[in-house]
C-alpha positions in Angstrom: -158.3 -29.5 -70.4 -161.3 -32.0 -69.2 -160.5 -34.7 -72.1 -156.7 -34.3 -71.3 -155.7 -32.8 -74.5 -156.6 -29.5 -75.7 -159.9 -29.3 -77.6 -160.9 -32.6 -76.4 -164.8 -33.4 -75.6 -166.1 -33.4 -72.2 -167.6 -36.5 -71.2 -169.6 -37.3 -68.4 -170.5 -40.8 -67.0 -174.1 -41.7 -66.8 -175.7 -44.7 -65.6 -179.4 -43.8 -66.5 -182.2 -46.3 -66.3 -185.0 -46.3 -68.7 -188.3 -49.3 -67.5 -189.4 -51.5 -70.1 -191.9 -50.6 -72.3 -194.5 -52.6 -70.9 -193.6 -50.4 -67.0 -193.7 -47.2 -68.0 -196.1 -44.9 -67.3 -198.4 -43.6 -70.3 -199.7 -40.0 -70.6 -203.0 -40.5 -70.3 -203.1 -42.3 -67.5 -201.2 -39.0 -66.3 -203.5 -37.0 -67.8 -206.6 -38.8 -65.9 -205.5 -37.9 -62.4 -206.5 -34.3 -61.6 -203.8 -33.4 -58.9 -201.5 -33.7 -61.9 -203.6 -31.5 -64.4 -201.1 -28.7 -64.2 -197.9 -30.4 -64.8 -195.8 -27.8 -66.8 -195.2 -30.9 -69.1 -198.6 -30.9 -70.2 -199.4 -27.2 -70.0 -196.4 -25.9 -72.4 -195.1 -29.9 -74.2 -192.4 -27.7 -76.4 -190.4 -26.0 -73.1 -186.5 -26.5 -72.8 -185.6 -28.6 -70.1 -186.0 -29.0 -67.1 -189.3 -29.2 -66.1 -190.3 -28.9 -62.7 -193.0 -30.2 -60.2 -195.0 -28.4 -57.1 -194.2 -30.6 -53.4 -198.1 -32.1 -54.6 -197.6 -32.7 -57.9 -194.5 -34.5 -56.8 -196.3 -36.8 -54.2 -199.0 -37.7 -57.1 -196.9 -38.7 -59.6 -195.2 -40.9 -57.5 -198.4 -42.4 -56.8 -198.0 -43.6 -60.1 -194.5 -45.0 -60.1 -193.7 -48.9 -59.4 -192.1 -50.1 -56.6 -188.4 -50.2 -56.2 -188.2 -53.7 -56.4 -190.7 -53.8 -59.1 -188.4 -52.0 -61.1 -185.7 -53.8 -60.8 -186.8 -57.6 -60.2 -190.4 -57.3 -60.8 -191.2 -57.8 -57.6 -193.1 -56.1 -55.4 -192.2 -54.6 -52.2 -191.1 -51.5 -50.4 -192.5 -48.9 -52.2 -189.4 -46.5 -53.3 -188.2 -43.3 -51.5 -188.3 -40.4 -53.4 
């Protein structure tokens, strides 16, 4: 019984964090960079989830990403470690 009682929900804890509009990256600046014309996203928009990257298509989106500290703080410095 995950919830402790029979025919409880099960829960789990998530500590997900979304950047401010103004940070986040917009599609068609995604859509602009070649090495990411493939991205499954874009190919097939309706697919179930997940949605999974190549190794490349990996390193150029994060190309696009802020820094670590720039996410957090806006700040910049190291850039983060994906």
């Amino acid at each position: 019984m995950p919830g402790g009682e029979a025919r409880a929900p099960w829960t789990v804890p998530l500590d997900l964090t979304v950047l401010p509009e103004p940070r986040r990256l917009h599609r068609d600046r995604l859509r602009a960079d070649p090495r990411l014309a493939g991205l499954e996203v874009f190919r097939q928009p309706q697919a179930a989830n997940p949605s999974y990257l190549t190794r490349a298509q990996f390193t150029a989106l994060a190309d696009h990403l802020p820094e670590a500290a720039d996410v957090v703080s806006g700040a910049t410095s190291a850039p983060v470690t994906w």
